[in-house]
N, C-alpha and C positions, 0 to 999 in steps of 0.2 A: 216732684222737685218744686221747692219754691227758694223765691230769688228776691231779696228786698234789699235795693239800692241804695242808697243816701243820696242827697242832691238833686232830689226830683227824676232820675232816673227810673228806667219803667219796675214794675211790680209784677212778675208773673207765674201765674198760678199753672199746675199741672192742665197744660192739652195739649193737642197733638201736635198744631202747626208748631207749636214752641219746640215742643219736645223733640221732634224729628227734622229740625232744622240749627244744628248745632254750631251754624254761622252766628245766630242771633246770641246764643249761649255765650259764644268767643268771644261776640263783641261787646255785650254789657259785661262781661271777668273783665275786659281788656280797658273798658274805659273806667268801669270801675277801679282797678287800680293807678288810675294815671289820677284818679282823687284827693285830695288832702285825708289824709289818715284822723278818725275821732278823736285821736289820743293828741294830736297838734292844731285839732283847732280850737279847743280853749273851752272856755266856759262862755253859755249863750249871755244875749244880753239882760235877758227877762232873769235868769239864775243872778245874773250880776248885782241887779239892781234891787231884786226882794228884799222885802223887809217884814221881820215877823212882829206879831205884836199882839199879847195876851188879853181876853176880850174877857176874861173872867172877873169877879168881883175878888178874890181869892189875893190880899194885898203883903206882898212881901217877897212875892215871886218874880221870876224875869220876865224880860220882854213886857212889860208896861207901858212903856214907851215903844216907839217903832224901831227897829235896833236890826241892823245888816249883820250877815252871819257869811261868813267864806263858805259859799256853797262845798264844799269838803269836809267841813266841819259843822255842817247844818243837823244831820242826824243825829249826833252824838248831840250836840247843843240841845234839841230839841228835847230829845228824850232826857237828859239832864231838870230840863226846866219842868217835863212832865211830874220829874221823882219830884218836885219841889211842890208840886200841889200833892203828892200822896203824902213827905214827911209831916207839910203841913195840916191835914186831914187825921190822920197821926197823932199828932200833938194835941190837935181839940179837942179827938174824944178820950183820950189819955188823961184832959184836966178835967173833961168832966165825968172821969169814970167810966168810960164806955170805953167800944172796942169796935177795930174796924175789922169787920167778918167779912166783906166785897168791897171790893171799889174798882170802877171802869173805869182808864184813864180817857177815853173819847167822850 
């Protein structure tokens, strides 16, 4: 059995005294729930305050600037701004004849 708490609460891993002492069991369920719930304490502050910003030479694209994204809407964002350096990639070798056979977006 393993048991990972939130709020600094202990962390415990399968052995005996744990396992065969089902007080200790009851009381981290027990205080564990008297907890704030993940889902109501919001968004950290480090998520809050990020800001992304595209380090590439690659001009025309998002995030060039430092530019705050609702941590909810960060992955879709992201990967948006990613397709934006492939359409671009895309386009060039399109004008110069060529053809994009790979491209890795990392």
């Amino acid at each position: 059995m393993e048991i990972s708490i939130r709020n600094n609460a202990p962390y415990i891993r399968n052995n005996n005294a744990i396992r065969n002492n089902s007080n200790n069991i009851a009381n981290i369920v027990q205080e564990a729930s008297q907890k704030t719930p993940i889902s109501e304490v919001g968004v950290c502050k480090t998520c809050a305050s990020r800001t992304y910003q595209d380090g590439s030479n690659d001009i025309g694209v998002s995030f060039k600037t430092p530019t705050k994204i609702d941590p909810s809407s960060a992955p879709s964002m992201v990967a948006s701004h990613e397709q934006e350096h492939v359409a671009n990639n895309q386009r060039s070798a399109e004008k110069s004849g060529g053809e994009v056979i790979f491209q890795n977006e990392h």
